[in-house]
N, C-alpha and C positions, 0 to 999 in steps of 0.2 A: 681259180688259182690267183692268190693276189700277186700285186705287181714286185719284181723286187725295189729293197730301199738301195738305191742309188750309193755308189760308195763313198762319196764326199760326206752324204749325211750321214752313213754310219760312222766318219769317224769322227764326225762331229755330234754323236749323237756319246758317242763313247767319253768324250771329251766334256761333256756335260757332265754325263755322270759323275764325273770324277771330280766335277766341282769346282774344274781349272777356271780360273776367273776370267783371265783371257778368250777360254772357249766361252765361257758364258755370255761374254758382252761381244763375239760375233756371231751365237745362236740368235741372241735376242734382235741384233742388229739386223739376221736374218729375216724373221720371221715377223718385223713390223715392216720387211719391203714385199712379202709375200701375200699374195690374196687370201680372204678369205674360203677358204675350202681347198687350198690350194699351196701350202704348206706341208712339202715332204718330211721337212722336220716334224713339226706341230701331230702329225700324225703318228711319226717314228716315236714322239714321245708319249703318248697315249698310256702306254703300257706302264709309265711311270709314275703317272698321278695320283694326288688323293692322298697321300702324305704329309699333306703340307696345311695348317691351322692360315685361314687367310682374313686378313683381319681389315677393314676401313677405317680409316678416320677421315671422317667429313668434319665442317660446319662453317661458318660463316668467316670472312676475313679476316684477321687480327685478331682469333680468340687463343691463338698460342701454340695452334697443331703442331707447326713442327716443333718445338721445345718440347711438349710435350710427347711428341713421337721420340726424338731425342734420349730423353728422359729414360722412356721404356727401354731403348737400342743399349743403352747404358746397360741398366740390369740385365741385358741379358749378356752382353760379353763378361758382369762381374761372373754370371753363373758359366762362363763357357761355354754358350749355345752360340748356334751362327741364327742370325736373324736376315730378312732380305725386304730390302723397301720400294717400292716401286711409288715416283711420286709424279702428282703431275703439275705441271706449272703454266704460268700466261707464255702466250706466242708472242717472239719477240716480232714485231713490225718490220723491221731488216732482215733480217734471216732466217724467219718463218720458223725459225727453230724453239726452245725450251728458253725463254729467259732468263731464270733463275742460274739452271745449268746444274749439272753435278758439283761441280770443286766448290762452288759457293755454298749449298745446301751441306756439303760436306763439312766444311770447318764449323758449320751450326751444330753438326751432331756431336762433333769432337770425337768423332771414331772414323776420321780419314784413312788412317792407316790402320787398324783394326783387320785383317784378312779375312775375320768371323763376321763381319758384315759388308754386305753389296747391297752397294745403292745405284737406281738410275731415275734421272728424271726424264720425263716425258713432255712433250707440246701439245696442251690441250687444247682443242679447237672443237670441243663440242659443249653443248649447252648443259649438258647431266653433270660437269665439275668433271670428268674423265676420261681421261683418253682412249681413242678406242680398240690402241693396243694393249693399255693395261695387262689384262686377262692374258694374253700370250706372252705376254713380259713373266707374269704370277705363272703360265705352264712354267718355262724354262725355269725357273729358281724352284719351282714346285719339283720336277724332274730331277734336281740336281738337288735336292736330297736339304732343300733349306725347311725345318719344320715348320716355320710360322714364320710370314709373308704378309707383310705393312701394305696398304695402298691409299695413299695421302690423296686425297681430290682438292683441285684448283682452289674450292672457297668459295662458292659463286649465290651463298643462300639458300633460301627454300627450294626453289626448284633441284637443286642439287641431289638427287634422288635414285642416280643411274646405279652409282657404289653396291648399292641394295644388290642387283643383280650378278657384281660377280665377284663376293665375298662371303664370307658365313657368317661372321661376327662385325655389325656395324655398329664402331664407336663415335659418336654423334658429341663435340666439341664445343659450348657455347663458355659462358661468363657471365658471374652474377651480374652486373650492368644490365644486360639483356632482358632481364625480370621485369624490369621497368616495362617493356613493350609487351604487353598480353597477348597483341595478337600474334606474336611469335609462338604462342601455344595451341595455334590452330593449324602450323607447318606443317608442311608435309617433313620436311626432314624430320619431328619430332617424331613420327610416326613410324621410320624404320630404323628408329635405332634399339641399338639392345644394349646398350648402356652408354647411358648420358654423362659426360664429364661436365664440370666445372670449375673450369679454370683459373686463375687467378681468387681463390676463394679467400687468399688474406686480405682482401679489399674492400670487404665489408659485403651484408645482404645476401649471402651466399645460402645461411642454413636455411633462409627464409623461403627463397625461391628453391632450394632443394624438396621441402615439405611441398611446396606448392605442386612441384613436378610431380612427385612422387604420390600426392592425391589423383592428380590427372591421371597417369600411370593406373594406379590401382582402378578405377574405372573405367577403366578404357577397353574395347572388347576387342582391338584389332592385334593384340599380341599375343603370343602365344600361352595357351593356358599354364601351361607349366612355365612358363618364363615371364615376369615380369619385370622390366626394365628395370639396372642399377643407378644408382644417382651417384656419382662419385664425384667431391671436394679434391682439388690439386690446386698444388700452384709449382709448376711441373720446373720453373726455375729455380728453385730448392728442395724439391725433391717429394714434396712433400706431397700424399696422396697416390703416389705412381706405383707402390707394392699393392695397396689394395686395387686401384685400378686395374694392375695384372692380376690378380686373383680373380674379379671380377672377370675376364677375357678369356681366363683358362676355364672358368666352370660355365661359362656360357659354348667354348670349346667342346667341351666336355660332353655336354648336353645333346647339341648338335652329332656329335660322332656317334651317340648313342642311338640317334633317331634321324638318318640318311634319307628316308626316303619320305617322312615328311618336313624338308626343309630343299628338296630340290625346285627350282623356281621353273613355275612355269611358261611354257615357250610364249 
């Protein structure tokens, strides 16, 4: 006989559901001061997962992720969806907390006030670009009924490779400029993304280094057979490239829902 759920977390389990923003951000505040395995909520919520398209965006420093996350959050409150971004940022040295912070990330998206989107940022203090509450950040918004859930990583390079593990669809963010350096074609980030952006692509050298990818891509035997990696032109500051890039993300969505149980990561 299982245990019962405790009646604080039922109503706060209730209060999730229902998608009350305020419950949302003291689930979440919950459940990153909770141990692993040891989250009456994180359990309570179980029953409600798996509805939620969970998307990364990784890639190196400066190559425009948030605008271009941005970008996306846009179209999707044109279309009336709620979207939910969980992002992670540098520790600040003072107060061990998230640098960046929410209200600052916020006026970048220009959907502060927007109610159809919740954002939170996170203190990342791990070497993989993400935090290690991410993932229970993504149950709670997952539960609460958001379909598709952004997870932005620090920025930290090649090594930056953890994202793989607890997303479905990893959008992998670089910049023509970056062509220059080849052996950036031997990253590991190159290798778990399933579609490549490139951003700033009115800058010149962009179609060049896309053909280029997209060779390497086509030979390459570590992806999925039916999925070979999209190469998408943005310059996500004017908009330009971000509808295709979402199509790109929904049919890679797409894919994955169709075939569960070869895309679960192994322990």
């Amino acid at each position: 006989m299982s245990n019962p759920v405790p009646e604080d977390v039922t109503s706060t389990l209730s209060s999730v559901l229902g998608a009350d923003a305020l419950a949302l951000g003291r689930a979440i505040s919950q459940v990153m001061r909770e141990s692993d395995g040891e989250s009456s909520l994180l359990t309570a919520l179980e029953a409600h997962l798996g509805g939620a398209h969970r998307v990364g965006i990784t890639g190196p420093p400066g190559v425009g992720k948030s605008t271009l996350l941005g970008a996306l959050g846009r179209v999707f409150v044109e279309r009336g969806q709620r979207v939910g971004v969980v992002a992670c940022d540098p520790v600040s040295p003072y107060s061990g907390g998230a640098f960046l912070g929410d209200r600052v990330r916020l006026a970048g998206f220009r959907l502060a006030d927007d109610p159809r989107v919740f954002f939170r940022s996170l203190a990342c203090r791990d070497s993989g670009g993400i935090a290690a509450e991410a993932a229970r950040v993504a149950d709670v918004l997952d539960a609460a009924g958001f379909p598709r859930i952004f997870l932005e990583t620090l920025g930290v390079g090649q090594s930056e490779l953890a994202v793989r593990d607890v997303v479905d669809t990893v959008v992998v963010v670089l910049t023509a400029e970056i062509g220059d350096d080849m052996q950036l074609l031997k990253a590991g980030i190159l290798e778990i993304a399933d579609i490549l952006v490139l951003n700033r692509a009115d800058r010149g050298g962009a179609e060049k280094f896309r053909e280029t990818l997209l060779q390497r891509y086509e030979n390459s035997a570590v992806q999925e057979s039916d999925w070979t990696p999209r190469v998408i032109l943005t310059e996500a500051t004017g908009g330009r490239g971000v509808e295709s890039l979402l199509e790109a993300i929904e049919a890679h969505g797409a894919l994955r829902k169709k075939k569960p149980s070869s895309t679960e990561v192994s322990p």
